[in-house]
Each structure stands twice: as structure tokens, then as C-alpha cells.
C-alpha positions as CSV (number, residue, x, y, z in Angstrom):
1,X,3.1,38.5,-8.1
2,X,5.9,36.9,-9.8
3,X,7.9,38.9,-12.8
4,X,8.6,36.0,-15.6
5,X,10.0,35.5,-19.0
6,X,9.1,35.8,-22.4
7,X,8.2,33.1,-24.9
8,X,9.3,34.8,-28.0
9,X,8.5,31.7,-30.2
10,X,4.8,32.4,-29.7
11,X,5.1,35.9,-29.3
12,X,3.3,35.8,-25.3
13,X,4.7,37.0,-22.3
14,X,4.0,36.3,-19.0
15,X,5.0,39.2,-16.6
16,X,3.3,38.4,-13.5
17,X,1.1,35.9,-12.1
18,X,-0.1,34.8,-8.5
19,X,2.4,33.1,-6.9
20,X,3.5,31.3,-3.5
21,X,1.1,29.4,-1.2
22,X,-2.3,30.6,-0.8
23,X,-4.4,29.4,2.1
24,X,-8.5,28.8,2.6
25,X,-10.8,27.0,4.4
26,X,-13.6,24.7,2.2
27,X,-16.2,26.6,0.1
28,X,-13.2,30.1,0.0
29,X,-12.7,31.6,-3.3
30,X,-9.3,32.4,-4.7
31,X,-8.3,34.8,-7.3
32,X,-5.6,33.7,-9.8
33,X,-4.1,36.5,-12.1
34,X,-1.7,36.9,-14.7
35,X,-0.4,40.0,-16.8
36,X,0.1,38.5,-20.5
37,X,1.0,40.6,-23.4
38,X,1.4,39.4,-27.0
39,X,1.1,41.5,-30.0
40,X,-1.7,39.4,-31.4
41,X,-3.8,41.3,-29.2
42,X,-6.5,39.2,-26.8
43,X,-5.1,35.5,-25.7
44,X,-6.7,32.8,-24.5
45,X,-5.6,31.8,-20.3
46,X,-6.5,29.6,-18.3
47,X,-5.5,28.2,-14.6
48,X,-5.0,24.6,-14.2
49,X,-5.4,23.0,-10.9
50,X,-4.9,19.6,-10.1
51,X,-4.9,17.4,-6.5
52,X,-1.7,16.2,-5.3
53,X,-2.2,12.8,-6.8
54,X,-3.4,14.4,-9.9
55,X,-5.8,11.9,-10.8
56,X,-8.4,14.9,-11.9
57,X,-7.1,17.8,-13.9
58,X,-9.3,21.2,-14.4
59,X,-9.4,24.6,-16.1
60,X,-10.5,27.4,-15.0
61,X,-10.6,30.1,-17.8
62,X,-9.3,33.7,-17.0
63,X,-10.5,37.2,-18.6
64,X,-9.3,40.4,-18.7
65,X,-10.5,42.8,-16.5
66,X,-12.1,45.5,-18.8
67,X,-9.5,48.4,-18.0
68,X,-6.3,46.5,-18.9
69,X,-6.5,44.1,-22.0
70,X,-3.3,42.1,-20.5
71,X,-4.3,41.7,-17.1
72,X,-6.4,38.8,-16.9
73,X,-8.1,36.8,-13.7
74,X,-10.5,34.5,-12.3
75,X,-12.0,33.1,-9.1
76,X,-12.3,29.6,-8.1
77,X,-14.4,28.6,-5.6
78,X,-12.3,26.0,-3.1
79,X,-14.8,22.7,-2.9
80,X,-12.4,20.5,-2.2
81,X,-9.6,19.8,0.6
82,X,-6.2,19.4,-0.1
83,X,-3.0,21.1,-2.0
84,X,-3.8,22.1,-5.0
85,X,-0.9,23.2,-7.7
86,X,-2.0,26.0,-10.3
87,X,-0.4,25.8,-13.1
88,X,-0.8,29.2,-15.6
89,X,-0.7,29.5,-19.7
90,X,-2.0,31.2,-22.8
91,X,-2.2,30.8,-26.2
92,X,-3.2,32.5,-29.3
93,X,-6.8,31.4,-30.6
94,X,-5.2,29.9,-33.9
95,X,-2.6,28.4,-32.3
96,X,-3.3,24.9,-31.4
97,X,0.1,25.0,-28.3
98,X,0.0,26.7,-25.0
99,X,2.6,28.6,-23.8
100,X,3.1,28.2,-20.3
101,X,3.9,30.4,-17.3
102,X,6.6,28.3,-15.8
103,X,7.7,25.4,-16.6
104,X,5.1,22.9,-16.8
105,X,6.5,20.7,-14.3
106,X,6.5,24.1,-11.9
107,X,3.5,25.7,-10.5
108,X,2.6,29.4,-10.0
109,X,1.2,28.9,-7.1
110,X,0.5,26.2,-4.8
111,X,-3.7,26.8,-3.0
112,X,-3.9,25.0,0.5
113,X,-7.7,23.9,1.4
114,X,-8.4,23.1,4.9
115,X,-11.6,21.5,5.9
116,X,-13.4,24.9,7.6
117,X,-15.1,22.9,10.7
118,X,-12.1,22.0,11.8
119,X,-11.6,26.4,12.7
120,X,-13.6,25.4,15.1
121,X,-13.8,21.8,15.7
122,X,-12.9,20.3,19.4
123,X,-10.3,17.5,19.0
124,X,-10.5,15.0,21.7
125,X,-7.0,12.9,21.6
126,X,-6.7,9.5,22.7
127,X,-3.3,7.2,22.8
128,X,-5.6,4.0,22.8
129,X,-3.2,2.0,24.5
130,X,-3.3,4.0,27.6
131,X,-7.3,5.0,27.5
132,X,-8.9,3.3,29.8
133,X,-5.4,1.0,31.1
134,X,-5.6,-0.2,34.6
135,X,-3.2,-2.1,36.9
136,X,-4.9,-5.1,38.1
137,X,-3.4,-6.5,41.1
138,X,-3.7,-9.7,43.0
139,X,-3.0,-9.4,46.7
140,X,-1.6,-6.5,46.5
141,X,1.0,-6.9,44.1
142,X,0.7,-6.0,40.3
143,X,0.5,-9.0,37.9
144,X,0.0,-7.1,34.9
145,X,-1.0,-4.2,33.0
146,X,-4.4,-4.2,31.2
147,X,-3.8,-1.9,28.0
148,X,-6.5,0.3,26.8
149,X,-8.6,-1.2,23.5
150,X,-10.5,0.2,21.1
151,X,-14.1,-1.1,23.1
152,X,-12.6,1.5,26.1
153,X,-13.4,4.1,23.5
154,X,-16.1,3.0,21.8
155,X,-17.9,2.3,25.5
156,X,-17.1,6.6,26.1
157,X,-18.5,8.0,22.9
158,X,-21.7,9.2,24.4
159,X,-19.5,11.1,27.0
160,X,-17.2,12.5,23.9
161,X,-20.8,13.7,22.1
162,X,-21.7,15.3,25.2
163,X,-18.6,17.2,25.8
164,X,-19.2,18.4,22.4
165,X,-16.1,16.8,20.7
166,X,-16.4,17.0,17.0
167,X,-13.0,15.0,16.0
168,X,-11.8,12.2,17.7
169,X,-7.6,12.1,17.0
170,X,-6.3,8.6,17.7
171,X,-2.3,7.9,18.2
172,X,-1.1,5.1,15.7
173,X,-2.9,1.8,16.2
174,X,-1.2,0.0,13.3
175,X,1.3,-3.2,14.4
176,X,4.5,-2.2,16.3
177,X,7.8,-3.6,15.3
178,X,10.3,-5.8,16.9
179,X,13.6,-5.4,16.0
180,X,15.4,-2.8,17.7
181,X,12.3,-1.9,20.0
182,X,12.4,0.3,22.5
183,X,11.9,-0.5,26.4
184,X,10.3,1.8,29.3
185,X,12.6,0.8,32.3
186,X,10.1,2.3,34.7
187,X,7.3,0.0,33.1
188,X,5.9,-2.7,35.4
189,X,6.2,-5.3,32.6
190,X,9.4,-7.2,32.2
191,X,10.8,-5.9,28.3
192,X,10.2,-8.9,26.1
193,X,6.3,-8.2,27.4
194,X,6.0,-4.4,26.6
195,X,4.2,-3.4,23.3
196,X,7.4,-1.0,22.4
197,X,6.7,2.1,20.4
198,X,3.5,2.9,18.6
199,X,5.4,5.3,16.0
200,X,7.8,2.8,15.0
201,X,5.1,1.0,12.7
202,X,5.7,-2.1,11.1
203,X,2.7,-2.2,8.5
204,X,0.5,0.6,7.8
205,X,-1.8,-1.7,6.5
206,X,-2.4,-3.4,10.0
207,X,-3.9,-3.3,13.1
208,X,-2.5,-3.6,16.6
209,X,-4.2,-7.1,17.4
210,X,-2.7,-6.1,21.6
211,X,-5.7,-2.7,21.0
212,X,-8.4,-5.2,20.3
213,X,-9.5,-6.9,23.4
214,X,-9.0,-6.8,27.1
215,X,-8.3,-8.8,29.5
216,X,-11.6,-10.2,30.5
217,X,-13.3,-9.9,27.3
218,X,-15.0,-13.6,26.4
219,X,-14.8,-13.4,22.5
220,X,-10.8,-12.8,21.6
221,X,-11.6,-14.1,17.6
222,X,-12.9,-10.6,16.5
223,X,-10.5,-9.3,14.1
224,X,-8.8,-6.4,15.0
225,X,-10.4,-4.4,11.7
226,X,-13.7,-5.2,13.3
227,X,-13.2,-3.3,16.6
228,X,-11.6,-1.0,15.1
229,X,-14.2,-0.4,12.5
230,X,-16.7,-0.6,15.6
231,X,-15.4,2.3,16.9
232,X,-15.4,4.3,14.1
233,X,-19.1,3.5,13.1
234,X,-20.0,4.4,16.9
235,X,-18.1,8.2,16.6
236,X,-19.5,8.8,13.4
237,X,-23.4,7.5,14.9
238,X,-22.7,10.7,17.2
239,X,-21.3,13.2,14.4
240,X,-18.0,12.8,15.5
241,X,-15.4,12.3,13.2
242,X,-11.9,10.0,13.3
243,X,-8.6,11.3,12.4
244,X,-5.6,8.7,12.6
245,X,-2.4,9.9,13.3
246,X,-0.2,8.5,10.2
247,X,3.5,9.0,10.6
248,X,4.4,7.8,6.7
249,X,8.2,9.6,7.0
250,X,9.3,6.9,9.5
251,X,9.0,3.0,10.0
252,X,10.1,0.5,12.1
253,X,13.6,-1.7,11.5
254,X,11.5,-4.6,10.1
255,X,8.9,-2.5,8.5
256,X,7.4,-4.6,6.0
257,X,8.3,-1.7,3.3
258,X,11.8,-2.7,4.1
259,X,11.2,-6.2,2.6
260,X,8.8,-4.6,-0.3
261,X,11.3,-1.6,-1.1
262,X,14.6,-2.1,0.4
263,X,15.9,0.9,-2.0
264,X,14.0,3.3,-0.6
265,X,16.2,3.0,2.6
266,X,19.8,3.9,3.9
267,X,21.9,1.2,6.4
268,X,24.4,1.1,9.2
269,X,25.9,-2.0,10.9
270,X,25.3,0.0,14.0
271,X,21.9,2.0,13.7
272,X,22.5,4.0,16.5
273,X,26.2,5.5,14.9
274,X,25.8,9.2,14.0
275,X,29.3,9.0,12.5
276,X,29.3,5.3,10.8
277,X,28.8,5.7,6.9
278,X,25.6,4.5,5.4
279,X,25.5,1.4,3.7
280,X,23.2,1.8,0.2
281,X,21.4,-1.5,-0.8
């Protein structure tokens, strides 16, 4: 509980509400309190929570408890995954403006939903590139390296199901950059041929095209989306469900948000200085 101020302009004080971060699984109940005191006697409160993106905005009126007149409380029921922000105020019934508990902009609390199967879930984790990779050799020497594709997965669901995976957790798939990419010197494949790093991500919006087909698959025109979509219908056809590993506080060099928002980035001549000043756009 959090001691606060006092709004004297509308005579209502908040002295303590739920505060911090409160974590629960799906279909949890939280209780939200706050002590208010006013000397017009009984106020209205309410909790207001809203989803990060705050596209949908609820209340959730609180009562006193019988046995103290300024302690008031409710409980929600958690339905829905995600951080929620609760947001506390009160008002007289005649007034027609709320006074709230913090500032608006600031929370009393912050209520963290996690889905509750994943408690329990089994996560099966698969770097694409390298599921189902093979050397392929031609008298005895290695021409290249087969990567892994998405149809190396899809072809091992059934196995997944019966080892009683419930979430299948893919590394990034989405299209690597080039500038600046980095090189395996232990890697069979000369560097202008290797794929670089799948967590420097060029667009988030794409698709490795090199995770689509192998080697010896007859129809290369699929699009990527496809095969990728193939795989997910195929995990969830056995209950199983797909999380993507989305790594949105980095980029590659030639991310394509670069060209779409250079001023939400910082530059160097030389990227790899630690002491070289940044150059702002």
C-alpha cells in the first residue's frame, strides 16, 4: 500500500492504494484497494484498467467494506493476458470530475497476466535453420550445407504431439541483413555464402526466403509465408501452439526501420568504437 496526497480542491484524500506489480495466471482474481476519506462522507471509486495499447479502457467499481466507510475494494477477475495499468480515483456523487490517485498519466499498480497453461506447458525449441541441416557430400568432400526449412518441422509434428509438446518456440525466421554481417570462421561455407545472424533482422515484416525450401525440393515458387503458414496450421492441427522469438530492441545495420525512421537511431563512422561519439541524424 502506497501513502498519497491530498486533493484539497475536492475535499478527497487518497491514503493508500494497491501498488507495485501484481502477478497472475489467466482466469486469477486481483484485489484493488484504496483508503479515501472526504468529509462528504461516502465517494464514488472506481479502478481503471486498460491493455498496454490501450485501445479498450474499463471500470471496475470499488465499495467499502462494511466495517471501515473509507476503505474501499474490489476484485477483478484476470480474463485476459497481458500488462494491465490500474489506474485509481473518486469523486463526490454531485461532482461531475474525478479526482485521481496519482497522476493520471501514473498508475497505482501495474497487474501482469500470464497465459496459465504455459505453468505447465512443454516448450519444444527449434533454431529452424539448423533443424533438420545436413552436410551433403559428394565423394567424400563437403559441397555444401543443406539448411533446415520450415517443411523439416512441419514433416516432425506428429513426433512433437507425441512427446507431448504443447508450445513449439521458433528462433527468428524473419530476413537477415547484410551490411555489417557476421561470419562463422569455422563454417564450411565460404562468408559471402553464410546466412549471417538470425537476430540481426532486417524486416520484421518478412520471411527468410533461405528457411523455405531445401535443396531437393521440386517446387521453389511457394512463398515463404506459405510454408511458413504451413507449419503453423500443421502444430496447431495437433494442439500445439507457435511462439516466435521477436527481438524488437535490436535490428540489423540496414534494417528497413532505418530507412522508415532514421531518428529513432544513434551513428558512428565506426560501429564497432565504444569510445567514438554518436552521430544524431
Amino acid at each position: 500500500m502506497a501513502h498519497l496526497t491530498a486533493d484539497k480542491h475536492h475535499n478527497i484524500a487518497f491514503e493508500q492504494t494497491t501498488k507495485g506489480v501484481i502477478k497472475r495466471r489467466s482466469g486469477e482474481t486481483v484485489t484493488v484497494q484504496a483508503t479515501v476519506r472526504s468529509d462528504a462522507g461516502r465517494l464514488e471509486v472506481e479502478a481503471r484498467t486498460a491493455a498496454h495499447d490501450g485501445d479498450i479502457t474499463r471500470s471496475h467499481p470499488l465499495t467499502t467494506s462494511g466495517d471501515d466507510d473509507n476503505h474501499y475494494q474490489t476484485t477483478i477477475t484476470c480474463q485476459e493476458t497481458g500488462k494491465f495499468p490500474v489506474r485509481i480515483r473518486a469523486k463526490r456523487p454531485e461532482d461531475e470530475v474525478w479526482t485521481w490517485a496519482n497522476h493520471r498519466s501514473k498508475p497505482a499498480c501495474t497487474v501482469h497476466v500470464d497465459p496459465a497453461y504455459t505453468y505447465d506447458a512443454i516448450v519444444y525449441n527449434a533454431f529452424v535453420r539448423y533443424f533438420g541441416a545436413r552436410r551433403v557430400e559428394e565423394e567424400g568432400s563437403i559441397r555444401q550445407i543443406e539448411p533446415g526449412t520450415f517443411g523439416d518441422i512441419t514433416d516432425h509434428v506428429q513426433r512433437l504431439d507425441d512427446m507431448g509438446v504443447d508450445i513449439l518456440y521458433l528462433n527468428p525466421v524473419h530476413q537477415i541483413g547484410e551490411l555489417y554481417k557476421n561470419y562463422n570462421p569455422h563454417d564450411a561455407l565460404p562468408e559471402y555464402l553464410q546466412p549471417g545472424c538470425p537476430y540481426s533482422v532486417k524486416d520484421y515484416w518478412s520471411v527468410d526466403p533461405g528457411l523455405s525450401f531445401g535443396l531437393d525440393d521440386d517446387d521453389t515458387d511457394e512463398h515463404p509465408f506459405d510454408e511458413f503458414r504451413g507449419l503453423v496450421d500443421a502444430a496447431h492441427d495437433h494442439g500445439i501452439r507457435v511462439y516466435m522469438d521477436l527481438v524488437f530492441n535490436h535490428c540489423a545495420h540496414d534494417s528497413v526501420f532505418q530507412r522508415l525512421h532514421p531518428e529513432w537511431f544513434l551513428y558512428k563512422e565506426d560501429p564497432w568504437s565504444l569510445d567514438e561519439p554518436y552521430i544524431h541524424p
